[in-house]
C-alpha positions as CSV (number, residue, x, y, z in Angstrom):
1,X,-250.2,-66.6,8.2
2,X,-249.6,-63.5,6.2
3,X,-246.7,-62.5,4.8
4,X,-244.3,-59.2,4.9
5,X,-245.4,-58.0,2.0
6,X,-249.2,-58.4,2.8
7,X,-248.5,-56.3,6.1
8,X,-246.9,-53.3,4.3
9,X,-249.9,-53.5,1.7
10,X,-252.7,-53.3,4.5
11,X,-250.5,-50.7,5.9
12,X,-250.0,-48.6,3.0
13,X,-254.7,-48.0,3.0
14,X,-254.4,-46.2,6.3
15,X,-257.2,-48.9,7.5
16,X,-255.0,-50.2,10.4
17,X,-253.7,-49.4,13.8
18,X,-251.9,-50.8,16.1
19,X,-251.7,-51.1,20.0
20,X,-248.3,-52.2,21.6
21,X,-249.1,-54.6,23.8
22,X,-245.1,-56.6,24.4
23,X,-242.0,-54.9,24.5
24,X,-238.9,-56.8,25.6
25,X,-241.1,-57.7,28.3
26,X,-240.8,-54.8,30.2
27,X,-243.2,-51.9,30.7
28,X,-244.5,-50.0,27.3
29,X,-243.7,-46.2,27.6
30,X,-246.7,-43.8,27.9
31,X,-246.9,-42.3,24.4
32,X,-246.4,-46.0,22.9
33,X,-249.1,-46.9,24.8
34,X,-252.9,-47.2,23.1
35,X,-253.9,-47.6,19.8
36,X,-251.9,-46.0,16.9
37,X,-252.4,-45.5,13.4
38,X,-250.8,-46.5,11.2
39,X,-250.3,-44.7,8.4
40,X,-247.1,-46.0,6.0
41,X,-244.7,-48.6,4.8
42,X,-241.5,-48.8,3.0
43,X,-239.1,-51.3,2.1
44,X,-237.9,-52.0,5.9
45,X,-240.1,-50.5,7.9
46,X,-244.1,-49.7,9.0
47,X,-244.4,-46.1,10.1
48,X,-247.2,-44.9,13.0
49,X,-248.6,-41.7,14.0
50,X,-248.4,-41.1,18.0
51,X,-250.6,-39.8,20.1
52,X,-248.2,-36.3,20.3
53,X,-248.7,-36.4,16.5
54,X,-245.7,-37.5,15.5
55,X,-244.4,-40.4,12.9
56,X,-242.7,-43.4,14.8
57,X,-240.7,-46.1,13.1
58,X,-240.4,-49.8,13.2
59,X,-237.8,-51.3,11.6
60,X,-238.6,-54.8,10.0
61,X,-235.5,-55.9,10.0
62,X,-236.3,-59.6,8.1
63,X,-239.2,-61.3,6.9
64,X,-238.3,-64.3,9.0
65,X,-238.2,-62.5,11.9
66,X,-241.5,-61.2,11.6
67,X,-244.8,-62.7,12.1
68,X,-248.0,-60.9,10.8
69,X,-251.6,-62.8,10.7
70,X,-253.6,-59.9,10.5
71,X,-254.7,-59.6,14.0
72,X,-251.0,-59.7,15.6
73,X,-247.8,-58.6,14.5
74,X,-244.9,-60.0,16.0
75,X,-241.1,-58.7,16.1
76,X,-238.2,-60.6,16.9
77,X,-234.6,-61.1,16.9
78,X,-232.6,-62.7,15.2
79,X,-231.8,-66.4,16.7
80,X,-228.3,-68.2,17.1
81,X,-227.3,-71.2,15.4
82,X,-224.2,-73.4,15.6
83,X,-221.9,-73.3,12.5
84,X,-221.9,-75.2,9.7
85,X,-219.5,-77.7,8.1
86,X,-218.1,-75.1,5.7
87,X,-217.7,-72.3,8.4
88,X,-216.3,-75.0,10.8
89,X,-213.6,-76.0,8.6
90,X,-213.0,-71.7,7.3
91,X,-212.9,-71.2,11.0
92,X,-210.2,-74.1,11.5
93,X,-208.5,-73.1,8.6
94,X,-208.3,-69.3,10.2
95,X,-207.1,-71.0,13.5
96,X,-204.2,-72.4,11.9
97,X,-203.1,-69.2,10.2
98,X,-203.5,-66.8,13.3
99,X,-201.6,-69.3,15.5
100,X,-198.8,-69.5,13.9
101,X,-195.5,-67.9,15.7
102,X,-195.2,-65.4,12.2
103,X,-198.6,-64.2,12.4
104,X,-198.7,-63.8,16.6
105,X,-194.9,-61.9,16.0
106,X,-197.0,-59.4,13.2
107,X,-200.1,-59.2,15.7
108,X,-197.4,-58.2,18.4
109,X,-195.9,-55.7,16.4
110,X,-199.4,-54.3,15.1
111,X,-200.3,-53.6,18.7
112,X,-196.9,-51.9,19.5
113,X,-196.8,-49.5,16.2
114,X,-200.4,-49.0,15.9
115,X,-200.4,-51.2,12.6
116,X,-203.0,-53.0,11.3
117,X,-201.8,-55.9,8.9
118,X,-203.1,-58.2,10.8
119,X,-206.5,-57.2,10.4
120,X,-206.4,-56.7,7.1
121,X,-205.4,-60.2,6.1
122,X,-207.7,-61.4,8.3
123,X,-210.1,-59.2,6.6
124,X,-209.1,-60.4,3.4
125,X,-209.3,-64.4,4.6
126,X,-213.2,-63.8,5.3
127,X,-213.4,-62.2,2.4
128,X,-212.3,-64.6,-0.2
129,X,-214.4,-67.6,1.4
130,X,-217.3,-65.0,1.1
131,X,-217.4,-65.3,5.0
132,X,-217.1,-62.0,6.3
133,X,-219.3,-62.6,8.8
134,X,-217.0,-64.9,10.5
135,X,-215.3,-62.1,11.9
136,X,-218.3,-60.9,13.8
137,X,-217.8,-57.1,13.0
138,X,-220.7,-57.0,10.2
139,X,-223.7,-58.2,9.5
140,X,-223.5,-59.5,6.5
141,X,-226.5,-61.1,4.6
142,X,-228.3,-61.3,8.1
143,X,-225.5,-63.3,9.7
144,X,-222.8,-62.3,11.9
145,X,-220.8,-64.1,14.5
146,X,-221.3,-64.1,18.2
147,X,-217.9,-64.0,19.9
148,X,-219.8,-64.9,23.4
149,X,-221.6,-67.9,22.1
150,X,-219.3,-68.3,19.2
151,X,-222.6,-69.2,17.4
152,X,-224.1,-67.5,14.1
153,X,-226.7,-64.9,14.9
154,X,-228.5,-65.4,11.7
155,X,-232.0,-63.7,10.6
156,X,-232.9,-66.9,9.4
157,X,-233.6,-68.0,13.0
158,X,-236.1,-66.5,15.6
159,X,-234.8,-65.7,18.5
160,X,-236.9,-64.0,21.2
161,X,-239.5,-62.1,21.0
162,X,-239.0,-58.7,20.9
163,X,-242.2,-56.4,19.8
164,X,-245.7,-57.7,19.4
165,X,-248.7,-55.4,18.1
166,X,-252.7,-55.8,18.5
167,X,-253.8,-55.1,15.1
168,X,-256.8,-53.4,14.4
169,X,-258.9,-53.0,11.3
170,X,-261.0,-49.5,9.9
171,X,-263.5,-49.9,7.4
């Protein structure tokens, strides 16, 4: 298995294209379709020339969530995790704060006047436990919280797939 950084190299010699062949499993519009040059790279991205002549992005959003062997590259999301022991017990400690009768009286208030102490020392709590991506507004450090799943969504896990390329070599 390659790496990241290997892709962006091969992709910086204009020796490669690529022909979309997966895309959230549905059907791959016209001018994605067929092989595509491609013809740069930067720090989070791999740029290709379409068929109309124009330059088309994709984001590489983490190294973990990309797989590159030289034949395919592979895109995906980002996966959900449970918590950990320390965000369990930051999560536990927040619980106890926001339930309180004080806190619910200010959140009350907040939602009459237009106010916004609440979140702000929620805001705050997140902060100083260098967690604020507990509060699932961010994503911080490739995590953020899932309020559906109340799981992590973290880039350190692969989720589905999402993109997958045929990748072809030029001499």
């Amino acid at each position: 298995m390659k790496t990241l950084t290997d892709l962006k190299r091969d992709a910086r010699t204009g020796k490669l294209s690529g022909e979309f062949i997966y895309r959230y499993g549905e059907e791959i519009p016209e001018k994605l379709k067929g092989k595509r040059k491609i013809i740069d790279a930067n720090s989070v991205a791999i740029f290709f020339l379409n068929n109309d002549g124009k330059k088309s992005e994709l984001h590489l959003e983490s190294a973990s969530l990309t797989e590159y062997d030289g034949d395919n590259l592979t895109i995906y999301t980002a996966g959900l995790r449970d918590l950990n022991e320390e965000e369990k017990k930051v999560m536990d400690e927040w619980e106890k704060i926001s339930s309180t009768k004080e806190y619910q009286e200010q959140a009350t208030i907040d939602l009459l006047t237009d106010g916004s102490s609440t979140y702000w020392n929620k805001k705050s709590f997140f902060e100083n436990r260098n967690m604020l991506y507990l509060m699932g507004c961010e994503t911080i450090r490739g995590q953020r919280l899932d309020f559906i799943t109340n799981k992590i969504r973290d880039n350190k896990v692969k989720g589905d797939k999402m993109f997958q390329y045929k990748i072809y070599k030029e001499n």
